[in-house]
C-alpha positions in Angstrom: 118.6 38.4 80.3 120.2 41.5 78.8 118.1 43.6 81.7 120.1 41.8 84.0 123.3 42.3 83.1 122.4 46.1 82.6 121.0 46.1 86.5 124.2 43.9 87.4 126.2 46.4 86.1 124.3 49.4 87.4 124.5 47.7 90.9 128.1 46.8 90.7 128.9 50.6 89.4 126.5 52.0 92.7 128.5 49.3 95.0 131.5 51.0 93.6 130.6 54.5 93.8 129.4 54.1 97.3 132.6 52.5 98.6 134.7 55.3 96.7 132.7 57.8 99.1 133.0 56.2 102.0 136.8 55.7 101.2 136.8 59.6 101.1 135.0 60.0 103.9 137.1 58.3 105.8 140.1 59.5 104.8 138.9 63.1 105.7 138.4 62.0 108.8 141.2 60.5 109.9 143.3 63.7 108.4 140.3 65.7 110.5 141.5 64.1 113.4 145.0 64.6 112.6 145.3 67.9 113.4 143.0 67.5 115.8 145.5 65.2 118.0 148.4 68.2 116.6 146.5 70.6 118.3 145.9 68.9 121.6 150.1 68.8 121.3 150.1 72.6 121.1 147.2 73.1 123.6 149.8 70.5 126.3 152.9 72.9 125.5 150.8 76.6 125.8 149.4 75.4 128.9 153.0 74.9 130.1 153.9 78.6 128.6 151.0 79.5 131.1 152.2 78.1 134.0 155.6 79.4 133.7 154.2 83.1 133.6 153.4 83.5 136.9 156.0 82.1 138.3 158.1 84.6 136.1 156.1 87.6 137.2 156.4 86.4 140.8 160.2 86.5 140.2 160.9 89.7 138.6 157.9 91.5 141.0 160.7 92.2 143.8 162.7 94.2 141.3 160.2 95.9 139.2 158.7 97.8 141.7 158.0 100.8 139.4 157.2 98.4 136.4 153.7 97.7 137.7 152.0 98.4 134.2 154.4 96.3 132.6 153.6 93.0 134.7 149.6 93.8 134.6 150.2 93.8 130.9 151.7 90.4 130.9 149.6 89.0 133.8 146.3 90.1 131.3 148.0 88.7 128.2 148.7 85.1 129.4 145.0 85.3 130.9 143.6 86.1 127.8 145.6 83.4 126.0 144.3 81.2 128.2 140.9 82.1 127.7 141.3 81.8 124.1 143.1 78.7 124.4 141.1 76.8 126.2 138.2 77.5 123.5 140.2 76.2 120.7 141.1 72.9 122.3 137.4 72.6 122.5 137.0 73.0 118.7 140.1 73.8 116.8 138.1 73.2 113.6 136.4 76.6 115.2 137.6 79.4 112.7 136.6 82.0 115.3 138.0 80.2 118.5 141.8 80.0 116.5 141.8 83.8 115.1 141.4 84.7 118.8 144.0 82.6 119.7 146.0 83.9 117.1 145.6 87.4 118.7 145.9 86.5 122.3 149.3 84.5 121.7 150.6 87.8 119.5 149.4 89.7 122.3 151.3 87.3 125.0 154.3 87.4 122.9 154.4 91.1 123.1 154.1 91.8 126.5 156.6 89.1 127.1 158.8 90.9 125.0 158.5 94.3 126.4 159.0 92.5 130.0 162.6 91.2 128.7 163.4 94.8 127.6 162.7 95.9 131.2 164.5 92.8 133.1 167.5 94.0 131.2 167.6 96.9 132.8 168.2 95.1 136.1 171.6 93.2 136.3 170.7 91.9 139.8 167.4 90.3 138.4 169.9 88.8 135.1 172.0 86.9 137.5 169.1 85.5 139.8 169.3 81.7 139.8 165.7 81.6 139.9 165.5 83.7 137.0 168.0 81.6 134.8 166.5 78.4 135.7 162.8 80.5 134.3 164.7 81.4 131.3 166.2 78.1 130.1 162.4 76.2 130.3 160.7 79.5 129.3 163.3 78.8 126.1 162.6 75.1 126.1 158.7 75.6 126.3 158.6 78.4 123.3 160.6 75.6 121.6 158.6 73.1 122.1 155.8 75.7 120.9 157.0 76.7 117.7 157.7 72.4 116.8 153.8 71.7 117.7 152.6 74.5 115.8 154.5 73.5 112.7 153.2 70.0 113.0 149.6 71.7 113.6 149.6 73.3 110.3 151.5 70.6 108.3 148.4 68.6 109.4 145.8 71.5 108.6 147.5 71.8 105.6 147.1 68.4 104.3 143.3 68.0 105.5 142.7 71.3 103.2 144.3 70.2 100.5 142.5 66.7 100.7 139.5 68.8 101.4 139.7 71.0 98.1 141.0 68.3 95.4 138.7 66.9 93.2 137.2 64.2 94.0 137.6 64.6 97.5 135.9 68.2 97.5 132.8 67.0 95.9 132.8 64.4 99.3 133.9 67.1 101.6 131.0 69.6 100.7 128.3 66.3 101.0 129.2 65.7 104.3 129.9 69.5 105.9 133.7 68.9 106.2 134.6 72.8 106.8 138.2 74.3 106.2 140.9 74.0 109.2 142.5 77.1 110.5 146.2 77.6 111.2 148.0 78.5 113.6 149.7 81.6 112.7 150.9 84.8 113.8 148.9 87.9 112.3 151.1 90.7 113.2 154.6 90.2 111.7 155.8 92.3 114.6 155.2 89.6 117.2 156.3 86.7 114.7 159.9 87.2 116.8 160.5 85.0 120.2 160.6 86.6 123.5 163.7 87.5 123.9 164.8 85.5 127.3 168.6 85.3 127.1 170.2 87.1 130.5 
């Protein structure tokens, strides 16, 4: 009799145990897919970013004429970015696929930059209607860019910490559950917005 309470109690204890795993497990998952979902938010909105590049290249091309290098530099930036943004939607749990992310969006953010300098140097192009009307969703889009990428990491943030506390770490290292990268800015140079205003 005594045997069987001992194996009751060894078999309730392992009934316990197991569910407080898959509890974990589950919970890392859903936190997994989290920032999964934030980064398909971010991946909607740089897409956008990319669109509108072309368009402002296309628009300022008439009145750069002798600012070629300065529009390759931007036209090879966003399609870079691209590149490297398209193989972090694939996998953003991918720590390689986000660091070159990270460098092509610092290096999209400068060129951009460098292209405002110049389009200030051109009052005619300032006051082009087409150029305003690029300027005010360029704005809206780098808005809407800086918002995902907060929520991004807010969600990275808390599937690493879940990931690391005990007892969810000792979960997390049984089942492969690898650390999220954020979204940031390497070079504190490019953490500034393109300047857009005309």
């Amino acid at each position: 009799m005594f045997i069987f309470v001992i194996l009751g109690v060894l078999v309730l204890f392992t009934i316990i145990v197991f569910l407080w795993i898959i509890g974990i497990y589950n919970g890392l998952i859903a936190k997994r897919n989290r920032y999964k979902n934030a980064f398909a938010q971010i991946d909607v909105q740089l897409k956008r970013r990319y669109d509108l590049i072309p368009n402002l290249v296309e628009t300022v091309k008439g009145y750069l004429k002798h600012e070629r290098e300065t529009l390759e530099a931007v036209i090879n930036a966003r399609n870079q970015a691209l590149g490297a943004a398209g193989k972090a939607a694939a996998d953003p749990s991918d720590p390689q696929a986000m660091q070159k992310l990270n460098r092509a969006e610092g290096d999209l953010t400068g060129a951009l930059n460098r292209l405002m300098v110049v389009v200030e140097q051109y009052p005619d192009l300032k006051a082009n209607q087409n150029m305003l009307a690029l300027q005010e969703e360029l704005t809206s889009t780098e808005n809407k860019v800086a918002f995902s990428r907060q929520a991004y990491n807010d969600s990275v943030m808390d599937y690493n910490t879940n990931r690391e506390i005990f007892p969810s770490n000792i979960v997390a290292g049984m089942f492969n559950f690898g650390e999220a990268t954020l979204f940031e800015i390497e070079n504190e140079s490019e953490r500034q917005t393109p300047k857009v205003t005309f």
